[in-house]
C-alpha positions as CSV (number, residue, x, y, z in Angstrom):
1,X,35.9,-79.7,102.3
2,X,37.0,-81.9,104.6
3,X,34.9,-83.0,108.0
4,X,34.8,-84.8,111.1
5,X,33.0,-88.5,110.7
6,X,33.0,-88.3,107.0
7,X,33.9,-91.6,105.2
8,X,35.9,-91.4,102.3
9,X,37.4,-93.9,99.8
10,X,41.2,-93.6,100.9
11,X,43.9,-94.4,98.0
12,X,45.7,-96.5,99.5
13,X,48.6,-97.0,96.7
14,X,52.6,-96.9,97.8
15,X,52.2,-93.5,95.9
16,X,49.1,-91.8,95.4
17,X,48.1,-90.8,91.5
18,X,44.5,-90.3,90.4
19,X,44.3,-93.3,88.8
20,X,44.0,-95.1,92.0
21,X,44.0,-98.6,92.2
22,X,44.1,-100.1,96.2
23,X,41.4,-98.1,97.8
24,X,39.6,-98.7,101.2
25,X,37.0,-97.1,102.9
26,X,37.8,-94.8,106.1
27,X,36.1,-92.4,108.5
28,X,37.7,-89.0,109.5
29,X,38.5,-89.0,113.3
30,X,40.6,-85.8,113.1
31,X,39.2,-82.5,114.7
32,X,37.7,-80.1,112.2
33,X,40.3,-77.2,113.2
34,X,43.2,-79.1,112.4
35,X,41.1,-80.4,108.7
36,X,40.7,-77.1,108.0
37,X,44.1,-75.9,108.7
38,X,46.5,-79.2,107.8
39,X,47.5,-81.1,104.5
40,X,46.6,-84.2,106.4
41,X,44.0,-85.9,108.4
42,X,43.3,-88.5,110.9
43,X,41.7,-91.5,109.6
44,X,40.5,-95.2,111.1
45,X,39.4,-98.0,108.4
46,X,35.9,-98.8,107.8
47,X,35.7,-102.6,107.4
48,X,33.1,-105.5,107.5
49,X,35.0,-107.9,109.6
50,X,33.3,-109.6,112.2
51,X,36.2,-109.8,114.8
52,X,34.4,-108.3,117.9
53,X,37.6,-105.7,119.8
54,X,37.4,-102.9,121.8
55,X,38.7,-101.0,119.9
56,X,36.1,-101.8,117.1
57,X,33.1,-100.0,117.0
58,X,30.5,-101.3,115.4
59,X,28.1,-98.7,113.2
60,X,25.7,-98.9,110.4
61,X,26.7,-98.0,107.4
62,X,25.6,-97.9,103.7
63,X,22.3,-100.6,104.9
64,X,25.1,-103.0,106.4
65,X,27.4,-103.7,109.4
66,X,30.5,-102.0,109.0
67,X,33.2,-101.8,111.7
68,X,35.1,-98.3,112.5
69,X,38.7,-100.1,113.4
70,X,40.4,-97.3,116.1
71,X,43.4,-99.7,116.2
72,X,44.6,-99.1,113.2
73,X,44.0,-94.9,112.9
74,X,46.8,-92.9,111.2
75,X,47.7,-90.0,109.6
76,X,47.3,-89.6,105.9
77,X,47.5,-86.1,103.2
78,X,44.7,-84.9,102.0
79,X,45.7,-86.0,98.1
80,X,44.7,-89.4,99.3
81,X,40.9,-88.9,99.2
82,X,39.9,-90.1,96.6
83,X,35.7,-89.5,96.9
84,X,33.2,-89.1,99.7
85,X,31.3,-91.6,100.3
86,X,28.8,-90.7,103.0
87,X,28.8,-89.8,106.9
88,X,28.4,-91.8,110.1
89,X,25.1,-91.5,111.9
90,X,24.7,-89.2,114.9
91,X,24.9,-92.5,117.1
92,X,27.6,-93.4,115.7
93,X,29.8,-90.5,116.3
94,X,28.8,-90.5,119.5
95,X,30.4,-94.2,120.0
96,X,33.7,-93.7,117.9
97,X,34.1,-90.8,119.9
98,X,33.7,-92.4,123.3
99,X,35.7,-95.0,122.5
100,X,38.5,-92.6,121.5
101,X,38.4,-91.0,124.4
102,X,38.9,-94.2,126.4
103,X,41.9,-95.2,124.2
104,X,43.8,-92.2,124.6
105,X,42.3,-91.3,128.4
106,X,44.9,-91.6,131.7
């Protein structure tokens, strides 16, 4: 099962096999009603970079500073996670929320 503001390792390979090789870690932003009823989901990379954007929302994760990059979201099917990794905090779903929100408000 799939859910809202989990963070998974993604394959990212030009084709996805299970042994992966490229993989990267990245939060699901897509609503629970289309994970439970779609082949694919919404995802945003998780990253450690320190390049302070807007559209970069900081967030604590795995006991360091990790980055939730909303710039670079996209669409993905399901085959490509790869393994769960964890959750973002209540905080920060709150945040990545918000700032989603903004990006795509009027």
């Amino acid at each position: 099962m799939v859910t809202r503001f989990d963070v998974f390792l993604v394959n990212m390979d030009e084709r996805p096999s299970r042994d992966a090789k490229n993989t990267r870690p990245a939060v699901i932003v897509s609503p629970d009603e289309l994970n439970n009823n779609l082949d694919s989901v919404i995802v945003a990379p998780v990253a450690s970079t320190r390049a302070k954007y807007p559209t970069r929302v900081s967030v604590d994760f795995l006991g360091s500073e990790r980055h939730v990059i909303l710039d670079q979201i996209r669409s993905i099917d399901k085959v490509r996670l790869v393994k769960k990794i964890g959750a973002l905090d209540a905080e920060s779903r709150k945040m990545v929320a918000a700032r989603l929100l903004e990006l795509f408000a009027e």
